[in-house]
VOGU-3710 file (C-alpha; in Angstrom, 3 decimals, decimal comma):
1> xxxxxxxxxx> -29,426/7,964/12,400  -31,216/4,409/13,622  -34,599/5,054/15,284  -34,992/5,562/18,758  -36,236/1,533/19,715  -33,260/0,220/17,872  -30,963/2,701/19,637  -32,623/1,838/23,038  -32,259/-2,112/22,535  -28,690/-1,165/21,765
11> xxxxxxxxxx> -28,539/0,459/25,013  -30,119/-2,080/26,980  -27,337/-4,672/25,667  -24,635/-1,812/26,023  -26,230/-1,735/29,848  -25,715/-5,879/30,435  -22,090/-6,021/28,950  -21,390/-3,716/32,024  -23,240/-5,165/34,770  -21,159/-8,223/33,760
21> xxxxxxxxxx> -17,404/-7,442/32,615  -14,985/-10,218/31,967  -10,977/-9,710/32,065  -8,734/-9,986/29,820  -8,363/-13,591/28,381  -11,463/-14,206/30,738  -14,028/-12,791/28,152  -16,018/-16,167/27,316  -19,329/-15,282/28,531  -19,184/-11,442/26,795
31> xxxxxxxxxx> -18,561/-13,440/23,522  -21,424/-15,311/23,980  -23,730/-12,587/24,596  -22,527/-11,026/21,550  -22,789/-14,245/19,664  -26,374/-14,365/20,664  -26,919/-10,906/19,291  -25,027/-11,742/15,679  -27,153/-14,667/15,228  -30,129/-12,675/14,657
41> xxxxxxxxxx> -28,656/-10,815/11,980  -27,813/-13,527/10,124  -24,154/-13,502/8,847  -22,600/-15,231/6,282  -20,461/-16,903/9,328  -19,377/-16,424/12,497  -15,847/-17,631/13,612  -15,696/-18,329/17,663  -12,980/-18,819/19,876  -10,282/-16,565/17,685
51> xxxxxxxxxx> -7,445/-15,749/19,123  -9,473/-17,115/22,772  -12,689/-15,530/23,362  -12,728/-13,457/19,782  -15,472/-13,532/17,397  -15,688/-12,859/13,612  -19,044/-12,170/12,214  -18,437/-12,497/8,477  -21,370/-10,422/6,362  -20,943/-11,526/2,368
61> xxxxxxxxxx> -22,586/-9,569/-0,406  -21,725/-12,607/-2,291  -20,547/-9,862/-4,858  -16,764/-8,901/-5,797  -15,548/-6,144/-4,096  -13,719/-5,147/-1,194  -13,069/-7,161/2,164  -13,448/-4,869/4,971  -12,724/-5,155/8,702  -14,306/-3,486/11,687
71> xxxxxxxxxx> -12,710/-4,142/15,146  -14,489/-3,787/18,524  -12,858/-5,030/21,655  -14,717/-6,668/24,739  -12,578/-7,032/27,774  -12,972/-4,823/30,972  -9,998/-3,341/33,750  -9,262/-4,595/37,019  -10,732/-1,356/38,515  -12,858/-1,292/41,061
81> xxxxxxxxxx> -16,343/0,764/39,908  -17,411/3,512/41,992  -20,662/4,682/40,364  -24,341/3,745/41,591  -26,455/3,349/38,595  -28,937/-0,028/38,390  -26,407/-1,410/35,882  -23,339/-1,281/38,229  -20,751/-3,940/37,789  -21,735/-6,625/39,911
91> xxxxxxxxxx> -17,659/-7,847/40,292  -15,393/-6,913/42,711  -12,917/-5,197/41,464  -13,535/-5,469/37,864  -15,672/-2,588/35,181  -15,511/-1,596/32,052  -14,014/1,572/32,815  -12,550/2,173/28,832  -15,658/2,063/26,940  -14,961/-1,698/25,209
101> xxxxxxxxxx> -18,918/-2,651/26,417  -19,549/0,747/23,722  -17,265/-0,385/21,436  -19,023/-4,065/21,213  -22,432/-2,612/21,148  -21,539/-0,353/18,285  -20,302/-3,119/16,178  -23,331/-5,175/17,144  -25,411/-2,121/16,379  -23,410/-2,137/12,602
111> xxxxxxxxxx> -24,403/-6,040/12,450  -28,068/-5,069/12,653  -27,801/-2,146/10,028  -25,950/-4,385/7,533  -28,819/-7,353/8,139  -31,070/-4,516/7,478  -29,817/-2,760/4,494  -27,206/-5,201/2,805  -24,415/-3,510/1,011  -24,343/-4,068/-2,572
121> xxxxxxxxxx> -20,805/-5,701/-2,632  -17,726/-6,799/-1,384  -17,294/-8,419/2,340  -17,637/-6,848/5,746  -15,708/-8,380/8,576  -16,759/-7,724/12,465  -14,162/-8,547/14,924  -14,740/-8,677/18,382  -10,781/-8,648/20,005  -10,018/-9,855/23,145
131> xxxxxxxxxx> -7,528/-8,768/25,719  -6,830/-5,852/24,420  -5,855/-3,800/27,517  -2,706/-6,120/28,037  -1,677/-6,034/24,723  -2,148/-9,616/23,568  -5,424/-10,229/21,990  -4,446/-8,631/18,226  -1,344/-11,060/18,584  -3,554/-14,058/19,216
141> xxxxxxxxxx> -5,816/-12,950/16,803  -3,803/-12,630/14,413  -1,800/-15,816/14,651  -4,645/-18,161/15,158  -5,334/-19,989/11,762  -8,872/-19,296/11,652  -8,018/-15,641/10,777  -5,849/-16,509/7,872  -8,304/-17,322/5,881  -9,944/-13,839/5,986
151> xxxxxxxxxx> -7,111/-11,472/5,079  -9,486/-8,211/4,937  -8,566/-5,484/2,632  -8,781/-2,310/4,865  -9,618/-2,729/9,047  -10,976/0,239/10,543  -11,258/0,527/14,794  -12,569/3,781/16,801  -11,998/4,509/20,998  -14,344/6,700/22,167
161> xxxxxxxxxx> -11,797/10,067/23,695  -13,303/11,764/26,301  -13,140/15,607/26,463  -13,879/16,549/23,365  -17,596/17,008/22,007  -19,920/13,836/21,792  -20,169/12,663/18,374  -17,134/14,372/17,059  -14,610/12,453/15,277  -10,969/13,278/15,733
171> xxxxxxxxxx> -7,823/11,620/13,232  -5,210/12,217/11,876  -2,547/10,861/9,376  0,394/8,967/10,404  0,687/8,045/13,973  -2,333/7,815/15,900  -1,496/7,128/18,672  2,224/5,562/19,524  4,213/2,039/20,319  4,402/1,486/23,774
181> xxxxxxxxxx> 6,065/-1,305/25,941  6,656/-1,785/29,549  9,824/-2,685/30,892  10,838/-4,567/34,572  14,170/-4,077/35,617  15,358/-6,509/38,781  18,413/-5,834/39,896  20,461/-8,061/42,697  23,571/-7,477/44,879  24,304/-8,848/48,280
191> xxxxxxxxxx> 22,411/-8,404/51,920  24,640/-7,185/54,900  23,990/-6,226/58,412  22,357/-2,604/58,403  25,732/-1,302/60,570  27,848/-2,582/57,923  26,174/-1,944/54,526  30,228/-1,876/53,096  29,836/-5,724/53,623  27,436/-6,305/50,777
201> xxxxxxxxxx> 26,103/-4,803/47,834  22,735/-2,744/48,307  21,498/-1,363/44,796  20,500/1,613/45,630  22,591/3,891/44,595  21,957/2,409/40,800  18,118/2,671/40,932  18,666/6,327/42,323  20,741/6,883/39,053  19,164/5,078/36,621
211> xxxxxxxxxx> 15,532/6,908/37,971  17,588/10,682/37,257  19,591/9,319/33,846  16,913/7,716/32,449  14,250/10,783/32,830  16,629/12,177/30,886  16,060/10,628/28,262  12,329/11,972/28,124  11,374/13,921/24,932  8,284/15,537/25,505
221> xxxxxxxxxx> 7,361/17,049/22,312  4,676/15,449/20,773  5,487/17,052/17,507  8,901/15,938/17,082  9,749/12,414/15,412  12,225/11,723/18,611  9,082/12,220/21,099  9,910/9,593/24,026  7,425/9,927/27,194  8,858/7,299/29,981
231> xxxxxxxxxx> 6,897/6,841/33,220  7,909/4,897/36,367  5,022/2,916/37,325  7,160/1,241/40,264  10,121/0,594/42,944  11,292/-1,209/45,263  14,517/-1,520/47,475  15,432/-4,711/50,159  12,549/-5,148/52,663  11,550/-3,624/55,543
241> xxxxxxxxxx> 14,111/-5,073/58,002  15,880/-2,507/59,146  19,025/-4,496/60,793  19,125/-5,704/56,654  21,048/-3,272/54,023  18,867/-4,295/50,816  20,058/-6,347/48,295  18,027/-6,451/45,295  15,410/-4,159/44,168  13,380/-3,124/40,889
251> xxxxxxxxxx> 12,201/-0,694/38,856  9,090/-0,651/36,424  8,828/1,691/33,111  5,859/2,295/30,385  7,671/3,760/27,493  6,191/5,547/24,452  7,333/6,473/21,282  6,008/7,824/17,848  7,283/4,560/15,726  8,095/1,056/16,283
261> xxxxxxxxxx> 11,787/2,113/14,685  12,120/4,986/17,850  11,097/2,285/20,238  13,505/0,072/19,559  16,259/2,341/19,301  15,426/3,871/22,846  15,234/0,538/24,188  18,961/-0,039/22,997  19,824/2,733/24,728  18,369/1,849/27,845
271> xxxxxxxxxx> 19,754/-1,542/27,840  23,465/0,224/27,458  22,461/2,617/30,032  21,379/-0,111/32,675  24,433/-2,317/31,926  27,009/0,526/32,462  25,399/1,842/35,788  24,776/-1,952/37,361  28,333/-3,048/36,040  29,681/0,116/38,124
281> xxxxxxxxxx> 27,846/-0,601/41,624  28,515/-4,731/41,105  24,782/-5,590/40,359  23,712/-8,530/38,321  20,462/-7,295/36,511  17,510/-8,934/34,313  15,496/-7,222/31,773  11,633/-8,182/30,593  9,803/-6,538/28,244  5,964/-6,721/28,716
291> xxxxxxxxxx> 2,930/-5,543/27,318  3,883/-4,521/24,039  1,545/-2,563/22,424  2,213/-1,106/18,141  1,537/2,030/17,219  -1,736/2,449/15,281  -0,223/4,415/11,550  -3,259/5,619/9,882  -2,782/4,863/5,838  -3,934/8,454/4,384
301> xxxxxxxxxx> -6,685/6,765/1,808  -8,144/5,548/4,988  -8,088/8,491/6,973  -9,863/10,792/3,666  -12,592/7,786/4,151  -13,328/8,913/7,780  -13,587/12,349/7,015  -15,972/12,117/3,984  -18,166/10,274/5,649  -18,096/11,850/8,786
311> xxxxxxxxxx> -18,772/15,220/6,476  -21,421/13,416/4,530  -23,212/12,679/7,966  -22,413/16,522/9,217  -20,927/15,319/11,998  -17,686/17,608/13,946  -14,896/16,426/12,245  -11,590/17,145/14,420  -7,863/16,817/12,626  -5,544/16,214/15,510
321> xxxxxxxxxx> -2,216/17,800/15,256  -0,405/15,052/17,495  -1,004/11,807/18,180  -2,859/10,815/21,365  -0,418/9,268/24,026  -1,747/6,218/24,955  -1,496/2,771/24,148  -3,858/0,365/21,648  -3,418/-2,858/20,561  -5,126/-1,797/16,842
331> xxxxxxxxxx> -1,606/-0,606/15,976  -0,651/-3,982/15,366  -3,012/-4,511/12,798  -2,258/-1,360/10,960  0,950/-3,050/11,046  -0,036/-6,148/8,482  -2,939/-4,217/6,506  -4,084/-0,835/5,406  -6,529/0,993/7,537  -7,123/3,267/10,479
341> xxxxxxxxxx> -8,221/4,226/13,698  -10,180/7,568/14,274  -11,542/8,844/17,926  -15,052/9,395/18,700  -15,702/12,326/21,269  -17,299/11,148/24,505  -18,033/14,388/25,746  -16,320/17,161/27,444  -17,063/16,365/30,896  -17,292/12,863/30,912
351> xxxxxxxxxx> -14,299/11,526/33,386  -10,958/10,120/31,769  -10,523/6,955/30,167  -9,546/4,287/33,471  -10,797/6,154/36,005  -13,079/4,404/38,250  -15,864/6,834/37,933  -16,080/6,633/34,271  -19,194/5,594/31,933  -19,509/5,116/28,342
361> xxxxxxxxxx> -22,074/7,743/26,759  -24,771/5,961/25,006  -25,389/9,277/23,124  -22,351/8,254/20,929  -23,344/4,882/20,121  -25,300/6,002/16,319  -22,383/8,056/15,370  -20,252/4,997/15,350  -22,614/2,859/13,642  -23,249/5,551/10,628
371> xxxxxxxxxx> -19,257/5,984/10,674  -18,190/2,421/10,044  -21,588/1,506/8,294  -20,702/4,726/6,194  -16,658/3,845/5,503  -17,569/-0,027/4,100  -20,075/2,049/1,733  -17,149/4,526/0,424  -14,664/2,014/0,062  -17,385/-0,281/-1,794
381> xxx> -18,362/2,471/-3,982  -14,772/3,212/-5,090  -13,749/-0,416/-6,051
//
């Protein structure tokens, strides 16, 4: 493991990225303090501005072999911080409350141990995503020229996953963790006078239906290929005017599924669904489909990587019988290349992921380093 004035520099940085957290597609003054932290370990190159605030620190053995990609990303949540410690967000409203300043650190941490013991060949690629928690920044990255050039062999990404044991990593193969996409629903009929609602067109009776039909639809078993978790996030009806009877209202989704192939077909059916029931109670409707995230599908190869070298380093090593439920925007790079995404425990009692009470550990920070440090060696080795 690095020594303990390494680790505590690490921490320090860790420490500033959280005092001062950037939203998404806002993250241009996190890149540059990471920037300034690649540039003393002397990479190959460093590509700015990818994708909008991303960074790619590019570490060349300048010997064939394998190109390998490690993603970190940097952007906080529009949560307001609750905690007291000296390195407190200083912004209203806005903390790193999913562990991205870790994530960054960790990668910057793996910058340092490559400058300091150079692998013997192939390519390591650090990427530092943006705006990842709205599901755009692997897009952007992906599309923007600059990354073309780079096409990496394998990419690798971790989340730290609290409750379970610090330090433990936890995978699995297949689907890590699923598609999901959010979905708006606006719906509009006609506005009468409250003592004669029969005069216009109030909607409703369709968002009372659609909320019953569609929870319906809800497959809760994570072991099953047809597993479908749908949560309202939001409704509305008319306004408060009560001479009005509404007419127009909404209704918000987040919808998950195992595979992009279930997503779509569930989103078929919804679209049938929401046509029939509007078309019955005279509603014109709109659809839009918003923050789109891929599910992360772990390529097995990969996945026997993260578990040799998370034996090799006698670290916990936790296969996961389902995937985890939420959202990351990794899946879409699993999408174009092989590689995979593993969890790395934050601790049993540390508070959920989001909530605005919760902390990155700094405990956790080495085993991600050896991990990733670790994988670019196995896959080296083997090519």
């Amino acid at each position: 493991m690095i020594n303990k004035a390494i680790l505590q520099d690490l921490i320090n940085f860790r420490k500033i990225l959280h005092t001062y957290p950037e939203l998404s597609g806002q993250e241009e003054k996190t890149a540059q303090k990471i920037i300034d932290q690649l540039k003393l370990t002397h990479p190959s190159q460093i590509i700015e501005q990818l994708g909008g605030h991303g960074i790619a620190a590019i570490y060349d053995s300048g010997k064939i072999g394998k190109t390998v990609l490690f993603r970190a990303d940097t952007d906080a949540l529009p949560i307001q911080e609750v905690n007291n410690f000296a390195y407190k967000s200083v912004y209203n409203g806005i903390s790193h409350k999913c562990g991205h300043d870790g994530h960054s650190t960790i990668l910057v941490g793996l910058a340092q141990k490559i400058a300091d013991q150079p692998l013997k060949k192939g390519k390591v690629i650090l990427l530092f995503q943006p705006a990842e928690e709205i599901g755009k920044g692997a897009k952007a990255v992906l599309e923007d020229k600059k990354f073309s050039a780079l096409q990496p062999d394998y990419v690798f990404a971790l989340h730290n996953v609290p409750s379970y044991p610090k330090g433990q990593i936890v995978c699995r193969k297949g689907t890590f963790n699923p598609a999901v996409i959010s979905l708006v629903i606006k719906m509009k009929g006609k506005k009468a006078h409250a003592a004669q609602p029969e005069d216009g067109i109030n909607p409703d009776i369709a968002i009372a239906t659609l909320i019953s039909k569609i929870h319906q639809l809800t497959n809760n078993d994570a072991t099953s290929d047809g597993f479908f978790k749908i949560t309202t996030i939001y409704t509305r009806i008319g306004s408060k005017d009560y001479g009005i009877s509404a007419g127009e209202g909404e209704l918000h989704y987040t919808l998950r599924c195992k595979t992009k192939e279930k997503l779509e077909e569930t989103k078929q059916t919804l679209i049938e669904l929401i046509e029939t029931i509007c078309k019955q109670e005279r509603l014109t409707f709109s659809l839009e489909w918003i923050y789109y995230f891929a599910a992360s599908v772990n390529d097995g190869f990969a996945v026997d990587c993260i578990r040799k070298v998370a034996e090799k380093h006698h670290f916990s090593y936790h296969e996961k019988t389902v995937p985890f439920n939420w959202g990351e925007d990794f899946g879409l790079f699993t999408e174009h290349f092989t590689g995979a995404m593993f969890g790395l425990g934050a601790g049993e009692s540390t508070p959920a992921l989001h909530q605005d009470d919760y902390d990155f550990p700094d405990e956790i920070i080495p085993y991600g380093i050896e991990m990733f440090y670790g994988i670019a060696e196995e896959i080296m080795n083997i090519s």
